[in-house]
C-alpha positions as CSV (number, residue, x, y, z in Angstrom):
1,X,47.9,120.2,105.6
2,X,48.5,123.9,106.4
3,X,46.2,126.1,108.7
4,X,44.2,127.8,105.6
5,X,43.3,124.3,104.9
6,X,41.2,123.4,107.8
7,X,40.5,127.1,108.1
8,X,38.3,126.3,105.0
9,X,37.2,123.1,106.3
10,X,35.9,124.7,108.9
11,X,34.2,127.7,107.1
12,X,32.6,124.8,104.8
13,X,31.2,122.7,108.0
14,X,30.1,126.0,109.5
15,X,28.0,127.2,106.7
16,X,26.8,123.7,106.1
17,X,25.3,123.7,109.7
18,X,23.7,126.7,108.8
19,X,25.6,129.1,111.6
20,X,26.9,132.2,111.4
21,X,31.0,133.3,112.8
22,X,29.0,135.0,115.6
23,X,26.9,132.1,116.8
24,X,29.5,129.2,116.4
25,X,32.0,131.3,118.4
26,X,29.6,131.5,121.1
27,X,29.2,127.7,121.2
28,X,32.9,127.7,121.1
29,X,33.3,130.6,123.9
30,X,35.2,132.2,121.5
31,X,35.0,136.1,120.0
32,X,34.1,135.8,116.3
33,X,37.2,137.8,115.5
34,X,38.6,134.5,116.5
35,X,36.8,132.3,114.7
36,X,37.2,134.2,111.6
37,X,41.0,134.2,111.9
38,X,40.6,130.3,112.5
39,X,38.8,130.2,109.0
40,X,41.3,132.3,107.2
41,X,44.3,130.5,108.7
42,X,45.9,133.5,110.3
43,X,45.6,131.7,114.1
44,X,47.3,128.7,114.7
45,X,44.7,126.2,115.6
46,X,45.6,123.1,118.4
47,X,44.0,119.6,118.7
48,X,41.6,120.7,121.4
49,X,40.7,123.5,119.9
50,X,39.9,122.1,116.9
51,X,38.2,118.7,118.4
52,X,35.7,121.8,120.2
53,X,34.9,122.8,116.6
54,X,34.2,119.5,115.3
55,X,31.4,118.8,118.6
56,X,30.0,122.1,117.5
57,X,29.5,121.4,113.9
58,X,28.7,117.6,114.0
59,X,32.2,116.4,112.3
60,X,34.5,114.1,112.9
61,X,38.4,115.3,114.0
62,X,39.2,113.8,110.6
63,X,36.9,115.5,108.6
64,X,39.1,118.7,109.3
65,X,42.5,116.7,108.8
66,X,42.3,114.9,106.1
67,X,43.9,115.6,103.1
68,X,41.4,116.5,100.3
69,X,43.6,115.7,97.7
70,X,43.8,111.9,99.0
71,X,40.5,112.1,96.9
72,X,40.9,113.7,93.6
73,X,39.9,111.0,91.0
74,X,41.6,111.4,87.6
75,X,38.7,112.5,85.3
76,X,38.5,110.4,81.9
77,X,38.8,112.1,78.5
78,X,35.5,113.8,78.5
79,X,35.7,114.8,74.5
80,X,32.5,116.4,73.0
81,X,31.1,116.8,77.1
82,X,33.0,119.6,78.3
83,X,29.8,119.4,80.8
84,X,30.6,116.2,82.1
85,X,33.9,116.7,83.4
86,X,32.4,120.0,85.3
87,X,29.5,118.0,86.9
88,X,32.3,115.2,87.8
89,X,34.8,118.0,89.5
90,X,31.9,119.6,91.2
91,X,30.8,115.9,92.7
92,X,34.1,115.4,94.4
93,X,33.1,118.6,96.3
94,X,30.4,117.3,97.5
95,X,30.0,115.5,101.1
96,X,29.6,111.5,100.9
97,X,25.9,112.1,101.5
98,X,25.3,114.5,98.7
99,X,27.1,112.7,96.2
100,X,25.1,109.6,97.5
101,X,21.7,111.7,96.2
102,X,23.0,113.0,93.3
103,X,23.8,109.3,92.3
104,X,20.2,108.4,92.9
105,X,18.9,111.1,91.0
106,X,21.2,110.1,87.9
107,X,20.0,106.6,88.3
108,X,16.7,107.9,88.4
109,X,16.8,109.6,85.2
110,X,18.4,106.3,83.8
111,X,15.5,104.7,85.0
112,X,12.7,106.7,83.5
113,X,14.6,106.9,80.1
114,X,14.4,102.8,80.1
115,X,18.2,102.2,80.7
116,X,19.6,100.7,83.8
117,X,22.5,102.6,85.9
């Protein structure tokens, strides 16, 4: 995993916490020119540095680490629901939590439509 990589990562987990460059460098004692170079993967980025990050934004080390295409799932032939594989590719974006609720909203749908999921 290159540096543009977990420069996203971190961009993602930032936004998600709702922070601006500006106010997560400051929890990081960092200049936001920093920060923003760590998100584009133009500054090389060490352990500590990035385990600082992670206390910050509420994420485990390996949420920045791990390889995201560990978890690509191979998307059935979606003939005649070009929709389907969208909403299925969009899902694997998602965090564990958020795919959790969109679950229980599909099951919920099943449910009111008389069909178990």
């Amino acid at each position: 995993m290159g540096y543009k990589e977990i420069g996203r990562k971190i961009q993602r987990a930032r936004e998600e916490a709702g922070l601006s460059q500006e106010e997560l460098a400051a929890r990081l004692g960092c200049s936001q020119s920093t920060l923003s170079n760590y998100e584009l993967g133009k500054r090389r980025l060490y352990l500590a540095q990035l385990e600082a990050i992670g206390r910050a934004l509420g994420k485990p080390l390996q949420y920045f680490l791990e390889d995201e295409d560990l978890f690509r799932v191979e998307i059935p032939e979606t003939r005649g629901a070009p929709d389907l594989r969208e909403m299925l590719e969009l899902a694997a974006r998602l965090s564990p939590e958020e795919r959790r609720q969109v679950l229980e909203f599909v099951r919920f749908l099943l449910w009111k439509k008389g069909e178990s999921g």
